[in-house]
C-alpha positions, 0 to 999 in steps of 0.5 A: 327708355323703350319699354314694349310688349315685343320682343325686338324693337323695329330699327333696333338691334339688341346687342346684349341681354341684361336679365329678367327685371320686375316691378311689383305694385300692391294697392289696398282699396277701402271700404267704400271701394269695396261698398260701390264696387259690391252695388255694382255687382248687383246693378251692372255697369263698370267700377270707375273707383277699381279701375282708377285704382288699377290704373295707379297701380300698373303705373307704379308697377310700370315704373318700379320696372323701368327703374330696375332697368335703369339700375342696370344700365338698360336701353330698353325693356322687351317682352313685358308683359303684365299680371293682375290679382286680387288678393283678399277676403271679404273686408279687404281687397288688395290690387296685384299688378306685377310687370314682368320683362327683359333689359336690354342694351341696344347698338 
């Protein structure tokens, strides 16, 4: 399955348009996360523990959304287009990624 940010796919032309499909991920991190990621607020330098955890989740939003295309009989996914948020407080913080297209079928 094709699965792009575009609207269209080069070569290909649309021939009916199956509807809006998401896919939705939410990963908690742990405290330790949380603890590495606060010493790197104050020293500088990247989160290699959010980002791993960023990662997995898109991946998992990603998938959710090729397997709802599927369901519905899809050829490919236009328009994607992925959202991020933190949700949480300060004990807690829970990763957001929400993948957002739309189905199609392709002559």
């Amino acid at each position: 399955m094709i699965i792009t940010t575009t609207g269209s796919i080069e070569g290909k032309r649309i021939v009916s348009y199956l509807g809006i499909i998401t896919g939705e991920s939410i990963m908690g991190t742990n405290i330790f996360t949380d603890l590495f990621a606060s010493v790197r607020d104050i020293i500088g330098g990247r989160s290699a523990a959010y980002e791993e955890e960023m990662t997995k989740a898109r991946d998992m939003a990603l998938a959710e959304l090729q397997q709802r295309g599927q369901q519905l009989g899809a050829d490919a996914i236009v328009g994607v287009n992925l959202d991020t948020e933190a949700i949480g407080g300060d004990r807690r913080t829970l990763l957001m990624v929400t993948a957002t297209g739309t189905a199609v079928k392709l002559g």
